[in-house]
ZAMARGU-4260 file (C-alpha; in steps of 0.2 Angstrom, whole numbers, plus 5000, padded with zeros to 4 digits):
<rodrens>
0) 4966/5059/5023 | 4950/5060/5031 | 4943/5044/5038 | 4923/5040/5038 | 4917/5034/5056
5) 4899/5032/5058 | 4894/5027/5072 | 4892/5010/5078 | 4876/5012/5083 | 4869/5011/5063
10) 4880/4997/5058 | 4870/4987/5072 | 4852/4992/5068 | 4859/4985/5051 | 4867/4969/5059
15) 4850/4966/5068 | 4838/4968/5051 | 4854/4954/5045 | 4851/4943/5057 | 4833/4940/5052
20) 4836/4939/5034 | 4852/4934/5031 | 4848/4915/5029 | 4836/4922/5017 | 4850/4932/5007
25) 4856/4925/4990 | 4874/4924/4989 | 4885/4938/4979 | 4889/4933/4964 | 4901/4921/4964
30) 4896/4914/4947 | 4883/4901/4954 | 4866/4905/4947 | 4858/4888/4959 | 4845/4895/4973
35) 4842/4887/4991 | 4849/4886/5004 | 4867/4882/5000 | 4867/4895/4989 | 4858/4906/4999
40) 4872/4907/5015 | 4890/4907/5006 | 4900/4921/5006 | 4914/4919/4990 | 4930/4926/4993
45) 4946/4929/4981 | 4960/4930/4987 | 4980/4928/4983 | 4981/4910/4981 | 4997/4911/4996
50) 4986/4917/5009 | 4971/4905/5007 | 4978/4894/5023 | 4980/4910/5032 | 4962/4913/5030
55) 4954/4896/5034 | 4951/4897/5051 | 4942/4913/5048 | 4932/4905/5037 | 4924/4889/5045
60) 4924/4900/5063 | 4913/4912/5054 | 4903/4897/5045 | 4901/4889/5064 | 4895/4905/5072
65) 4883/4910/5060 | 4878/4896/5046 | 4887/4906/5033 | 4899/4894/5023 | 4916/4905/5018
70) 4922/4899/5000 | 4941/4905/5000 | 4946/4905/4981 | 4962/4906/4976 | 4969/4918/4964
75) 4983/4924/4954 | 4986/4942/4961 | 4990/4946/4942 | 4974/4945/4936 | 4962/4947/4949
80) 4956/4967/4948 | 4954/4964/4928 | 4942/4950/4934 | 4935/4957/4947 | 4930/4973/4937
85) 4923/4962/4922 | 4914/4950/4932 | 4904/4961/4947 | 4892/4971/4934 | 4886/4951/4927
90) 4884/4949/4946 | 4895/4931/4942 | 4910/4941/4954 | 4914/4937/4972 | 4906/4943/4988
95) 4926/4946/4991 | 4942/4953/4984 | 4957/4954/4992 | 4967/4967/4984 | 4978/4983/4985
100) 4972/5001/4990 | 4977/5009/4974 | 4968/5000/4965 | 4952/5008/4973 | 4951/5024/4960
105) 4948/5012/4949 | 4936/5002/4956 | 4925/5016/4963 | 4927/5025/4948 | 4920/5006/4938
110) 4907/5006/4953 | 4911/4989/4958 | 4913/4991/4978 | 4902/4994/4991 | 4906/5005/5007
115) 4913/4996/5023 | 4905/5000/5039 | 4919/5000/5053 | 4912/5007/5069 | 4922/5009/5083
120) 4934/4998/5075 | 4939/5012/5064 | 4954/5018/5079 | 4961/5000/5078 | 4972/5000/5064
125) 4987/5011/5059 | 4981/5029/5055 | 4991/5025/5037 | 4981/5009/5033 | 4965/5017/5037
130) 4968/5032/5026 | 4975/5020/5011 | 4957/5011/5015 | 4948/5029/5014 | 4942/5035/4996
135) 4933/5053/4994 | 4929/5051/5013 | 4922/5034/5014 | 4931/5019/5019 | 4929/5004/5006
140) 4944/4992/5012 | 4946/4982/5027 | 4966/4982/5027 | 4976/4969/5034 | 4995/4974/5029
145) 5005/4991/5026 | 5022/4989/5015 | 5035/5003/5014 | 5050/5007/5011 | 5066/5011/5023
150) 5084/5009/5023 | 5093/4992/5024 | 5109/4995/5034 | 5123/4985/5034 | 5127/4985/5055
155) 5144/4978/5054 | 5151/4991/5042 | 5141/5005/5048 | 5135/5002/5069 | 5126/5016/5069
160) 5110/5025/5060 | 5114/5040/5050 | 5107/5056/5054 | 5103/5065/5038 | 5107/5059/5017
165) 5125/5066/5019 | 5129/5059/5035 | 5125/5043/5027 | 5134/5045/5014 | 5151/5051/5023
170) 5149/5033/5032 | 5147/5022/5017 | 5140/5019/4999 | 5122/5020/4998 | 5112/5011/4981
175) 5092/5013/4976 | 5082/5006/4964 | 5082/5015/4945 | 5086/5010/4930 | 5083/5017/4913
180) 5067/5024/4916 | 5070/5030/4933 | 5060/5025/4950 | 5050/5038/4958 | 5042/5027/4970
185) 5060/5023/4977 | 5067/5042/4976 | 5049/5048/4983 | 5053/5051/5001 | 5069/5062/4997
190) 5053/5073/4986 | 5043/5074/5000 | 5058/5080/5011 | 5060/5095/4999 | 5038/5098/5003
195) 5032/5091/4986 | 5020/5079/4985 | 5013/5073/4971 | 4994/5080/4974 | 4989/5091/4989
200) 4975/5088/4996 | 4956/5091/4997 | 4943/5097/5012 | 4941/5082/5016 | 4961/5075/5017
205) 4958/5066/5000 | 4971/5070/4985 | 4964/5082/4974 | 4969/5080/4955 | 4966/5097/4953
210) 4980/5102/4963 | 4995/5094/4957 | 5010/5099/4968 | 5024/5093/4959 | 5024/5111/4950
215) 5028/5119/4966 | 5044/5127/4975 | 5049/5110/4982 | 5046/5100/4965 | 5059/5111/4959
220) 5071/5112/4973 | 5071/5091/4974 | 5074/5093/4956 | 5090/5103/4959 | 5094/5090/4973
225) 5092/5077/4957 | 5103/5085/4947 | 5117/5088/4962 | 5116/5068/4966 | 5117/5061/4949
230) 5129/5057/4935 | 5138/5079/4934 | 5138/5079/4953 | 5141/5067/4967 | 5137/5050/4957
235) 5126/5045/4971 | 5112/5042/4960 | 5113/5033/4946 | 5101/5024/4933 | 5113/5013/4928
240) 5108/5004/4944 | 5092/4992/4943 | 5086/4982/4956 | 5097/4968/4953 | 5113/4978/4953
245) 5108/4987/4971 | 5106/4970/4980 | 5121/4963/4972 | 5131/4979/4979 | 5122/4976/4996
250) 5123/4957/4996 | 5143/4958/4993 | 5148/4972/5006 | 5152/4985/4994 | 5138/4996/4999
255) 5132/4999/5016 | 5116/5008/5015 | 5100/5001/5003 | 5084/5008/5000 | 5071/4995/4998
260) 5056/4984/5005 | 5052/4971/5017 | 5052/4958/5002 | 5072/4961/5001 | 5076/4959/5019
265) 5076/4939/5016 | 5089/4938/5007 | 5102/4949/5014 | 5098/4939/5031 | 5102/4925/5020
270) 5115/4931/5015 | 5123/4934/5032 | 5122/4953/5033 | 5119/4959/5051 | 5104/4971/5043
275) 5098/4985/5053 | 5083/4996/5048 | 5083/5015/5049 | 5073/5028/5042 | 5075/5035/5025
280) 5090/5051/5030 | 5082/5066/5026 | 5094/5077/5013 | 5084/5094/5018 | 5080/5090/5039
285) 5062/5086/5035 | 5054/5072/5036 | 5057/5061/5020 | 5041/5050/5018 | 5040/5036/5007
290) 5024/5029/5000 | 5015/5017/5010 | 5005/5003/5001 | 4992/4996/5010 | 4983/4977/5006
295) 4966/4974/5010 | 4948/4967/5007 | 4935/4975/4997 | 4915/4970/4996 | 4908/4969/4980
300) 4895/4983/4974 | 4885/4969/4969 | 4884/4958/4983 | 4868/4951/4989 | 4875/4948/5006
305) 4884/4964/5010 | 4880/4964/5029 | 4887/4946/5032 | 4903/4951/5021 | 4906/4967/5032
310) 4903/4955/5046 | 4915/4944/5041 | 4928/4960/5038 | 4927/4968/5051 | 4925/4955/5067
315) 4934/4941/5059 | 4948/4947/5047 | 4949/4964/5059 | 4956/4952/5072 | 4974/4952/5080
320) 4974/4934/5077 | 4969/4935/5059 | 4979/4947/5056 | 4994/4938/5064 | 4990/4923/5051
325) 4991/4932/5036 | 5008/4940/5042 | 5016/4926/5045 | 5009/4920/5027 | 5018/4934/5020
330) 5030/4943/5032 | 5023/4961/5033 | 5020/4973/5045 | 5001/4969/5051 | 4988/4984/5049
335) 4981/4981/5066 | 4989/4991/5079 | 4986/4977/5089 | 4994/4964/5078 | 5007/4978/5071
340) 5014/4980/5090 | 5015/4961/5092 | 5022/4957/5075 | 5034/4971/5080 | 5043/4961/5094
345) 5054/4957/5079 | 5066/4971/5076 | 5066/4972/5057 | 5048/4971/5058 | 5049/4985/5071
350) 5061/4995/5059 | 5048/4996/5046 | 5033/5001/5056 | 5044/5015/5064 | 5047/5021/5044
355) 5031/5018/5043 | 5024/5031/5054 | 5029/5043/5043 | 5025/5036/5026 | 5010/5042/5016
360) 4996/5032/5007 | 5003/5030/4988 | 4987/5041/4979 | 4973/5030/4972 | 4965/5043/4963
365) 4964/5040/4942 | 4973/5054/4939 | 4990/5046/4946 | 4992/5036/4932 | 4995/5052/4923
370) 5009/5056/4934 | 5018/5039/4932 | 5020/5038/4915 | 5031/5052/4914 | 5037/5054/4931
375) 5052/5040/4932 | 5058/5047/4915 | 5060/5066/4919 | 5070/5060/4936 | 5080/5046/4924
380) 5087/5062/4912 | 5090/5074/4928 | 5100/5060/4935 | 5109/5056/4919 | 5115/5076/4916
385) 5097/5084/4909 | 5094/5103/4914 | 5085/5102/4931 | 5073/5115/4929 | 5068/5114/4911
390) 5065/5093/4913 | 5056/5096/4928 | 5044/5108/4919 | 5040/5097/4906 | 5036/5083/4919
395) 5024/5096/4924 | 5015/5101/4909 | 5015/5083/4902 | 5006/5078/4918 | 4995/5092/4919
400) 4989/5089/4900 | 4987/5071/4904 | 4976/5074/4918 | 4965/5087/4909
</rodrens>
């Protein structure tokens, strides 16, 4: 996707007009209507209510430096778009949010975010953070984390990596994520190995709803692969198979190969598997891309302090040791490459930003919500015995009049 760099040069013209006014600023809404000068130089900042430590020290170095108190309120993560996206048009929202990138078609479509400026700072982070922080060519988030998916490898059954899906499977049994419903996001990276992603993309690297690519000669052919792995065929996929099952199998030795996230890698270290990363084995020779999902910080389209909010982004959470701070407060892969490379002297950590090079930003537009609803259900009946091609079909037309 492509990524917006203006130039630095108009970011500090900006930074110099802020300077001289910035005491004078009224403070985004945060919900307090008082005036002077205590309102008048805090930035308000949500955030998950876990990562508020994390982000202290950035918060009173920025208050030292410039006079600009950092308020650090902690959230629940489950509620806090719903009240972001309520609360910014009253003007009663934060300067702030921490949040995830897909939830940016919905906030740009609600008009509640205000374009970052990065500057040169734009080359710093991984090029899949900085297209997961890029909407309709504009970049609205200042990322700090990137979450994929790879393969958990159990290294004393199986020393070595795989080299494709059957390989893998000749060396040991291999569980995913599905359940009743099915769980596309888990089985996406085999799809993209067949050349189907969900949207293709516009002139300006954006997905484009208008070109839904799940219809195309790859949507089919990863269909066929569906139907070959799945309760008529090899067994290998299987929707009896949730979550809890998989670790179970992966926990107790019975299988040797797991396709999951970072958020699982705790507990099979506790459990004393020697766990090694690889990346997901590609059944076709392709690259097999999972979604990437990338964390971030967005300013509020309401802010009345939106240079010192950029300000604090980009030169004080845009930092390796910031970044550092808030992976250690949650244990993923840093979306500096600075802090990624360091963070990476661990190799499990090092495993998942190797996957990561080749995962792709999990679409933001609306217009993916009309592919999920539907999505996991067509792959659960292919699994479970459904005709490939005519299942596949439908997925296509249901998405397609959804998105109309």
């Amino acid at each position: 996707m492509k990524v917006n760099k203006r130039g630095i040069a108009a970011f500090s013209a900006i930074a110099v007009i802020s300077t001289l006014s910035l005491a004078g600023c009224a403070t985004g809404g945060s919900g307090d209507d008082s005036k002077g000068d205590d309102a008048a130089s805090k930035l308000t900042v949500w955030v998950d209510s876990e990562r508020v430590d994390a982000l202290q020290g950035a918060a009173d170095s920025y208050e030292k430096k410039t006079g600009v108190k950092v308020d650090l309120v902690g959230k629940s993560v489950d509620d806090m778009k719903d009240d972001f996206i309520q609360q910014v048009p009253t003007g009663k929202g934060p300067d702030i949010v921490m949040g995830a990138h897909d939830w940016l078609g919905e906030l740009s479509t609600n008009g509640v975010v205000a374009p970052l400026e990065l500057g040169d700072s734009a080359s710093d982070y991984l090029p899949v953070a900085l297209q997961a922080a890029t909407y309709e060519g504009t970049v609205y988030m200042l990322p700090y984390a990137v979450e994929n998916i790879a393969v958990l490898r159990n290294a004393d059954l199986v020393p070595a990596a795989p080299t494709s899906f059957d390989d893998m499977i000749s060396k040991g049994k291999f569980v995913v994520e599905q359940g009743a419903e099915g769980n596309p996001y888990h089985l996406y990276p085999f799809q993209t190995a067949f050349g189907a992603p969900v949207f293709g993309t516009d002139d300006s690297g954006s997905y484009d709803p208008t070109d839904l690519q799940l219809g195309s000669e790859g949507g089919f052919a990863f269909a066929d692969w569906l139907g070959a792995q799945g309760k008529n065929g090899t067994g290998n996929l299987n929707t009896d198979v949730d979550g809890e099952i998989a670790k179970q199998q992966f926990l107790d030795g019975t299988a040797a190969f797991w396709l999951t996230g970072p958020w699982n890698v705790g507990a099979a270290v506790d459990a004393g598997i020697n766990v090694a990363i690889d990346p997901v084995p590609s059944p076709t020779g392709e690259t097999a891309s999972p979604f990437a999902g990338v964390k971030g910080f967005f300013v509020s389209a309401e802010s009345k302090n939106k240079v010192a909010a950029n300000d604090f982004l980009v030169n004080y959470i845009g930092t390796k040791d910031v970044q550092l701070e808030l992976f250690k407060a949650g244990n993923v892969l840093p979306a500096l490459t600075a802090a990624a490379d360091e963070a990476a002297s661990d190799p499990i950590i090092a495993g998942f930003q190797a996957v990561g090079a080749d995962a792709v930003p999990m679409p933001a537009i609306p217009a993916m919500g009309s592919v999920w609803q539907f999505w996991g259900v067509a792959e659960a009946a292919i699994i479970n015995g459904a005709d490939p091609k005519t299942t596949w079909q439908k997925l296509v037309d249901d998405v397609t009049a959804a998105i109309k």
